[in-house]
Backbone as JSON Lines, residues from 0, in Angstrom:
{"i":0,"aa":"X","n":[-46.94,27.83,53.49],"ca":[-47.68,26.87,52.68],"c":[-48.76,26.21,53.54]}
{"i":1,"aa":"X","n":[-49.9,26.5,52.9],"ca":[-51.39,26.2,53.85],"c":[-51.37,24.13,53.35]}
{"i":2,"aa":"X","n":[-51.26,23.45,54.21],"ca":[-51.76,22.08,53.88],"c":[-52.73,21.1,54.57]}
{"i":3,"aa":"X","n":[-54.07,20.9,54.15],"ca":[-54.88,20.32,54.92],"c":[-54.88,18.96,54.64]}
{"i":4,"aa":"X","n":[-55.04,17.87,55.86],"ca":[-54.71,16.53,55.83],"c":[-56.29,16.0,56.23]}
{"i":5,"aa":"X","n":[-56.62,15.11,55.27],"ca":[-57.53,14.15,56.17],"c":[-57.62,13.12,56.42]}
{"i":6,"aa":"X","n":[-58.32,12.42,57.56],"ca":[-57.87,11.22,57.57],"c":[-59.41,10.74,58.22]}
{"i":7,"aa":"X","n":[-59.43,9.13,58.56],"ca":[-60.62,8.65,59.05],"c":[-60.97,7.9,58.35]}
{"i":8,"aa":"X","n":[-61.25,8.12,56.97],"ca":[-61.79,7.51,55.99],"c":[-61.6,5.95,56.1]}
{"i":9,"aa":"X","n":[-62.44,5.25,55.11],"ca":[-62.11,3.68,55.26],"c":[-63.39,2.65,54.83]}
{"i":10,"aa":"X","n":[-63.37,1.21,55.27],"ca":[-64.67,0.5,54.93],"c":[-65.38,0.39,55.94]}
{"i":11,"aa":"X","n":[-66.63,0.5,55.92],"ca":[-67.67,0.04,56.94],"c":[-68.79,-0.67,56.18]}
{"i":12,"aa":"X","n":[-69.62,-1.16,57.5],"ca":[-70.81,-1.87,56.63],"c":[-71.83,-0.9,57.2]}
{"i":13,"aa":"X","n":[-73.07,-0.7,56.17],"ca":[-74.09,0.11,56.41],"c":[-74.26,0.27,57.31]}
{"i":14,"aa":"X","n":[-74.84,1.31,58.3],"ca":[-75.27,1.47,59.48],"c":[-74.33,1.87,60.63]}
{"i":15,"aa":"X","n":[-73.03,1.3,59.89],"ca":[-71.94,2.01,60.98],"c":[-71.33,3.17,60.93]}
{"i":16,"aa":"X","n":[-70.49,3.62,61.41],"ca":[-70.17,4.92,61.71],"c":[-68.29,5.47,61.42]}
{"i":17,"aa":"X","n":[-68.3,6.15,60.99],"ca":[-67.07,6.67,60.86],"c":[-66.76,8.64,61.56]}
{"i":18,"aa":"X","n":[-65.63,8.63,61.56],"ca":[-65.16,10.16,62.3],"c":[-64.03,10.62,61.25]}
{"i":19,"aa":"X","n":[-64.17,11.39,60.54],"ca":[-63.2,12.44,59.62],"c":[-62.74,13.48,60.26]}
{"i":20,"aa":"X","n":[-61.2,13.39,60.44],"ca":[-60.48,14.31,60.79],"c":[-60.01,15.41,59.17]}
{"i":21,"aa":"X","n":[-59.7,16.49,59.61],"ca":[-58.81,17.4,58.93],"c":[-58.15,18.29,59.49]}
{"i":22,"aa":"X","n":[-56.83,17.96,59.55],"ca":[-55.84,19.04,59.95],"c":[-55.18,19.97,59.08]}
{"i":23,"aa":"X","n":[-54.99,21.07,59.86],"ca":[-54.48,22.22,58.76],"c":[-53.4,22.65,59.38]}
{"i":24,"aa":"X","n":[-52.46,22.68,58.69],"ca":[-51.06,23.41,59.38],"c":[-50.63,24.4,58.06]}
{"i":25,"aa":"X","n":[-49.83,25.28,58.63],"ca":[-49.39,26.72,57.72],"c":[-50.01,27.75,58.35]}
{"i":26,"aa":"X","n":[-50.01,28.69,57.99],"ca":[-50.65,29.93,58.36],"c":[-51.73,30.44,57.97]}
{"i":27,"aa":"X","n":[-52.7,30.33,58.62],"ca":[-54.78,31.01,58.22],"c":[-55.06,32.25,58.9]}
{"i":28,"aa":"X","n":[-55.75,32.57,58.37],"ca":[-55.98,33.72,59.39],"c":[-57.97,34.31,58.85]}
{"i":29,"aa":"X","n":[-58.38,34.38,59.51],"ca":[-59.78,34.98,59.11],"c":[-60.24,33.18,58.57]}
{"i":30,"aa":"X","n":[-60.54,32.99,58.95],"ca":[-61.24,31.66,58.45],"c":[-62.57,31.59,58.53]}
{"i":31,"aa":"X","n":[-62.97,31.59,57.71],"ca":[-65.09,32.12,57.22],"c":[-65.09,30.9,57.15]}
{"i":32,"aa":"X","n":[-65.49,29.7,57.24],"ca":[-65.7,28.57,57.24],"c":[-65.13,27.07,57.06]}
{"i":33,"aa":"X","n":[-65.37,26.32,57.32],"ca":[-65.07,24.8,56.94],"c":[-65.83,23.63,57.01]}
{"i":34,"aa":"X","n":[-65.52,23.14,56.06],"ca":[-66.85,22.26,55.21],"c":[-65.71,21.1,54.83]}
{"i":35,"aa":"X","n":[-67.39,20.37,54.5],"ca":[-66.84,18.8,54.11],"c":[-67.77,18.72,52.89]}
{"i":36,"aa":"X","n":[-66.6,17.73,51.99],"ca":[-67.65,18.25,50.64],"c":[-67.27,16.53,50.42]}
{"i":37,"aa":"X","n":[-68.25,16.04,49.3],"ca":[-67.62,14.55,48.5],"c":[-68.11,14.03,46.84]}
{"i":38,"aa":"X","n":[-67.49,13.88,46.82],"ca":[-67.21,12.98,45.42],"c":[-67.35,11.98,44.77]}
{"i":39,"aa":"X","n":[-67.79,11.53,43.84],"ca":[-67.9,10.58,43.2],"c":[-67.61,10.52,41.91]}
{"i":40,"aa":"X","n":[-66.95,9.37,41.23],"ca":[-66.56,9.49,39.58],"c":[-67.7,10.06,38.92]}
{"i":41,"aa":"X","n":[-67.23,11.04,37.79],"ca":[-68.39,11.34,37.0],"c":[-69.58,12.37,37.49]}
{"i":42,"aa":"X","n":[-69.42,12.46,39.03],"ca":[-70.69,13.82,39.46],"c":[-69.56,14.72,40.27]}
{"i":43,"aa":"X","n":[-70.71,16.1,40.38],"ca":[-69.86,17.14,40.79],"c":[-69.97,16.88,42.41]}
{"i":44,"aa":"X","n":[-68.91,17.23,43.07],"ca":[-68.42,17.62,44.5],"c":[-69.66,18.29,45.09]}
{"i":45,"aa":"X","n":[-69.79,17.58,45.88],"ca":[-71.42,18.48,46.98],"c":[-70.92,18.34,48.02]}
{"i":46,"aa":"X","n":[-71.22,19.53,48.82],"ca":[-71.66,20.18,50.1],"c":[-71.75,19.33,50.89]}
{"i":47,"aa":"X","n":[-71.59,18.48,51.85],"ca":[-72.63,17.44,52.96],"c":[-72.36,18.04,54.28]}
{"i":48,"aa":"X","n":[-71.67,18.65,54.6],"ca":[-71.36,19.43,55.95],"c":[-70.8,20.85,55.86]}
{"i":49,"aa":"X","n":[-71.12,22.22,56.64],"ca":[-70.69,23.36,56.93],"c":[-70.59,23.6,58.0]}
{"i":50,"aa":"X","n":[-69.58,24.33,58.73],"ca":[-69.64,25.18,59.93],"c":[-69.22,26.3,59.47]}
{"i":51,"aa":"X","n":[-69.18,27.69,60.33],"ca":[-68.85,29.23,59.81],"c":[-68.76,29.5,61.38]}
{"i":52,"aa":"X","n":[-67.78,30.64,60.59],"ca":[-66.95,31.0,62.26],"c":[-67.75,31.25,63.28]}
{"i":53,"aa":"X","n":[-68.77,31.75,63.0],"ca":[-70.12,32.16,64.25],"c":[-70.81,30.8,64.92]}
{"i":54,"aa":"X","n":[-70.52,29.5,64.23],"ca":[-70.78,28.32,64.96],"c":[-72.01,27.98,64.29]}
{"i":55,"aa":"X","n":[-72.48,28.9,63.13],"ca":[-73.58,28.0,62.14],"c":[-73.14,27.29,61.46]}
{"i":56,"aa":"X","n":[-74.16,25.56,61.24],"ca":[-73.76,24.49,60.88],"c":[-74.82,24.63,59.84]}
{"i":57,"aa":"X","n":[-74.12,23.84,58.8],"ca":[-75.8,23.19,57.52],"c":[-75.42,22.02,56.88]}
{"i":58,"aa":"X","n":[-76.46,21.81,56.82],"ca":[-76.23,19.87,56.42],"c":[-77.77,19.88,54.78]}
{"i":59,"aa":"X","n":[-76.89,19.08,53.87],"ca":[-78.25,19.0,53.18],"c":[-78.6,17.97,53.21]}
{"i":60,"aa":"X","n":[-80.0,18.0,53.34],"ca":[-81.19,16.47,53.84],"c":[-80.64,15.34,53.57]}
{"i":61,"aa":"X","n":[-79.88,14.99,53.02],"ca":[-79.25,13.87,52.05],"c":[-78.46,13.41,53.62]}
{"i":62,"aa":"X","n":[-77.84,14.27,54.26],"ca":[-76.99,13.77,55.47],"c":[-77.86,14.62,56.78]}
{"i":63,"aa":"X","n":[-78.73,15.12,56.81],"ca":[-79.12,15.72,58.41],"c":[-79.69,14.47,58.96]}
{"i":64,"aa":"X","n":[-79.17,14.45,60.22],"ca":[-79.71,13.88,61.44],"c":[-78.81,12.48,61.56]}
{"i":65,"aa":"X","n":[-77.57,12.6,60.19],"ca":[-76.96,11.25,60.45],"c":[-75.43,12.13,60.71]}
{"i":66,"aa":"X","n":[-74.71,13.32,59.86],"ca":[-73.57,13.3,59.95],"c":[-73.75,14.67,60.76]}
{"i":67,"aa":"X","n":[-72.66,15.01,61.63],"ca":[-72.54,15.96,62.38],"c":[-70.86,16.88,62.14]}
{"i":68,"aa":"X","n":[-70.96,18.38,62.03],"ca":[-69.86,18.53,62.08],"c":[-69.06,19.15,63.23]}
{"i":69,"aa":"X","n":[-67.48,19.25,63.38],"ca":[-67.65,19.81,64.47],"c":[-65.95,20.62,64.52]}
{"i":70,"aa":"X","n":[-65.91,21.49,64.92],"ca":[-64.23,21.73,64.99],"c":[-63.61,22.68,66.14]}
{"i":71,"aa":"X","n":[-62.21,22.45,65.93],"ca":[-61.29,22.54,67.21],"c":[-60.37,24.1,66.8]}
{"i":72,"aa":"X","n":[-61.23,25.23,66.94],"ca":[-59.74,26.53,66.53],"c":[-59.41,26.53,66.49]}
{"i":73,"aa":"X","n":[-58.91,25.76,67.83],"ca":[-57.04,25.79,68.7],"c":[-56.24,25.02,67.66]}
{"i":74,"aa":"X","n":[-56.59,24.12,67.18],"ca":[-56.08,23.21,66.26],"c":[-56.14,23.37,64.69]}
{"i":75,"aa":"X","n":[-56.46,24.49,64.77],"ca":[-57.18,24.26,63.08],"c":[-57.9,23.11,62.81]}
{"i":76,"aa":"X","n":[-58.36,22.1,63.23],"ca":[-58.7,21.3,62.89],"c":[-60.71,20.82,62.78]}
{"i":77,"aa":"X","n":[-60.85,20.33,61.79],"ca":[-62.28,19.75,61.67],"c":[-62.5,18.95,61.11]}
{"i":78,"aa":"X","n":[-63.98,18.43,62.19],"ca":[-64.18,16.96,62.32],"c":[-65.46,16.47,61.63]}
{"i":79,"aa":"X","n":[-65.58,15.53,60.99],"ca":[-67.0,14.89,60.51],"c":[-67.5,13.86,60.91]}
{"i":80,"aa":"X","n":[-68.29,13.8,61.91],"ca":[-69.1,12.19,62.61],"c":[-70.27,11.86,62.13]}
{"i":81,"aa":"X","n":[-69.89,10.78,61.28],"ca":[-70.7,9.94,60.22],"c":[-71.36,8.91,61.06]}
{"i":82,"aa":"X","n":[-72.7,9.12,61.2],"ca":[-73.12,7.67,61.99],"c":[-74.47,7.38,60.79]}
{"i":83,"aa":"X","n":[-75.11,6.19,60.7],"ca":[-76.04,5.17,60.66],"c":[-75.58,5.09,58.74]}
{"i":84,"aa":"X","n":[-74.51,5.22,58.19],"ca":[-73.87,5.28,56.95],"c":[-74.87,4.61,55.85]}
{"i":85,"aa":"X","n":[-75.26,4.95,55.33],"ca":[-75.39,3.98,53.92],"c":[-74.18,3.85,52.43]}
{"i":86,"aa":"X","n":[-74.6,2.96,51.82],"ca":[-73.94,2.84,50.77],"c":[-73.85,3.79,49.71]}
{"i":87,"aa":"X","n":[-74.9,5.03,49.44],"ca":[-75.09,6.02,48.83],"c":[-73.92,6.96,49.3]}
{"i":88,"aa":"X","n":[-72.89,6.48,50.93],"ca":[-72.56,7.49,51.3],"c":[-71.42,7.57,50.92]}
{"i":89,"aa":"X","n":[-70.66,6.28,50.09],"ca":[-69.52,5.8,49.38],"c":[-68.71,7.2,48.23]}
{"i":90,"aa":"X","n":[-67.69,7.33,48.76],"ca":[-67.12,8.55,47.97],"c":[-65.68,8.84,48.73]}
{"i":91,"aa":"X","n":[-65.35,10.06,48.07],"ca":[-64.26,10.39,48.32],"c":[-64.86,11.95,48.94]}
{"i":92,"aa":"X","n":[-63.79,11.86,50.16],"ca":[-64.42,13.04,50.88],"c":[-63.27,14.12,51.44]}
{"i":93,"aa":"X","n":[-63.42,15.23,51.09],"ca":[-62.75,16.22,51.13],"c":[-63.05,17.74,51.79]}
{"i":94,"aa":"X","n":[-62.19,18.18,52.9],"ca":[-62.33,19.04,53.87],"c":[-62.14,20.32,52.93]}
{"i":95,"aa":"X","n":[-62.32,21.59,53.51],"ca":[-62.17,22.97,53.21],"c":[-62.35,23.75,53.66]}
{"i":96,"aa":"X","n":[-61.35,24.68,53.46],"ca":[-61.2,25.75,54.63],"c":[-61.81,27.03,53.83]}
{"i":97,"aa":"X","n":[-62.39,27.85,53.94],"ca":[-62.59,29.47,53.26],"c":[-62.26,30.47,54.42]}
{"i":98,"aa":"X","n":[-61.57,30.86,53.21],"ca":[-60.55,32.14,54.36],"c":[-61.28,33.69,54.05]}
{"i":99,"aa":"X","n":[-61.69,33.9,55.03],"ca":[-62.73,35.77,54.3],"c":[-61.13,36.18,53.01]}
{"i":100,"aa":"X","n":[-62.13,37.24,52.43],"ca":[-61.24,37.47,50.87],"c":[-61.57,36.14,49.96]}
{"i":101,"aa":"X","n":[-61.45,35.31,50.41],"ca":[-62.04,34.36,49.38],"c":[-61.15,33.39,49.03]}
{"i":102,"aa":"X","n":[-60.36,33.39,49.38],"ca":[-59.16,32.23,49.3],"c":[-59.73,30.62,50.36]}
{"i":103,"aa":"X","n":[-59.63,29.79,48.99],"ca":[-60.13,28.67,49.6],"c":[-59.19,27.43,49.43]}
{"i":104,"aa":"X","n":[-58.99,26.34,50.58],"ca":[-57.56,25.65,50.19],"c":[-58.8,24.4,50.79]}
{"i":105,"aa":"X","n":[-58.15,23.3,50.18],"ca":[-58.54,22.0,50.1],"c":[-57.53,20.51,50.64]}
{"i":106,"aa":"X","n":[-58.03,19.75,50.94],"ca":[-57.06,18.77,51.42],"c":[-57.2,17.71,49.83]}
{"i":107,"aa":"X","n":[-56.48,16.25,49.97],"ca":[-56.64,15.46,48.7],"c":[-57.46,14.33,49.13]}
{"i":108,"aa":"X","n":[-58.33,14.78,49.73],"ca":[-59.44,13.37,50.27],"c":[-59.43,11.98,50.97]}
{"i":109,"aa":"X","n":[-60.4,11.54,51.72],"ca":[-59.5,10.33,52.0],"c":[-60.94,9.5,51.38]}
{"i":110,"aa":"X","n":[-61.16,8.53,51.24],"ca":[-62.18,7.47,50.89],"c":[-63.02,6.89,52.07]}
{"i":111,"aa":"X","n":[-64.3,7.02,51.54],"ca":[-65.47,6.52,52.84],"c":[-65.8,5.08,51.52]}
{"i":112,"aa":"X","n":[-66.0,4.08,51.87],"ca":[-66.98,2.95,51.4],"c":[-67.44,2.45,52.07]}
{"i":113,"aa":"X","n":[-69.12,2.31,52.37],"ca":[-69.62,1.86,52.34],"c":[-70.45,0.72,51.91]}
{"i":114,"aa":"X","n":[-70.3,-0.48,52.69],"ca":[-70.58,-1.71,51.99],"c":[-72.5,-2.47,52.58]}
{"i":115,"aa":"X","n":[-72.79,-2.76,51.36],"ca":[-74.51,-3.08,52.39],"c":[-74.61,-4.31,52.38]}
């Protein structure tokens, strides 16, 4: 049983910075990527961070040059470093793993708010 945990999440005031962990324990194997995606009531789940096993990263403009991603093999684990935050950045944020074949497993989010 594949289960990804995240954690980090929490309140800040604009401009500050937060670090999102996600750990994965169970068994993976071939892992084509992991991403950080987020949420908000009422809109669909977007993209804000990628890495892929070859060590390409993509960020869409909405977060380049503020959030960075980054992760640990050895650990299964990956990281999201949120710095200069705004209030737009307020959501629920959720890790993901894609396994080649296409099997994709998800953690249950932890909460970023941002306060201005």
């Amino acid at each position: 049983q594949v289960q990804l945990v995240e954690s980090g999440g929490g309140l800040v005031q604009a401009g500050g910075s937060l670090r999102l962990s996600c750990a994965a324990s169970g068994i993976l194997f071939d892992i084509n990527a992991m991403g950080w995606y987020r949420q908000t009531p009422g809109k669909q789940r977007e993209l804000v961070a990628a890495i892929w096993s070859g060590g390409f990263k993509h960020y869409p403009d909405s977060v380049k040059g503020r959030f960075t991603i980054s992760r640990d093999n050895a650990k299964n684990t990956v990281y999201l470093q949120m710095n200069n935050l705004k209030p737009e950045d307020t959501a629920n944020y959720y890790c993901n793993f894609n396994l080649a074949g296409g099997m994709n497993y998800w953690g249950k989010g932890t909460l970023v708010t941002v306060s201005s």
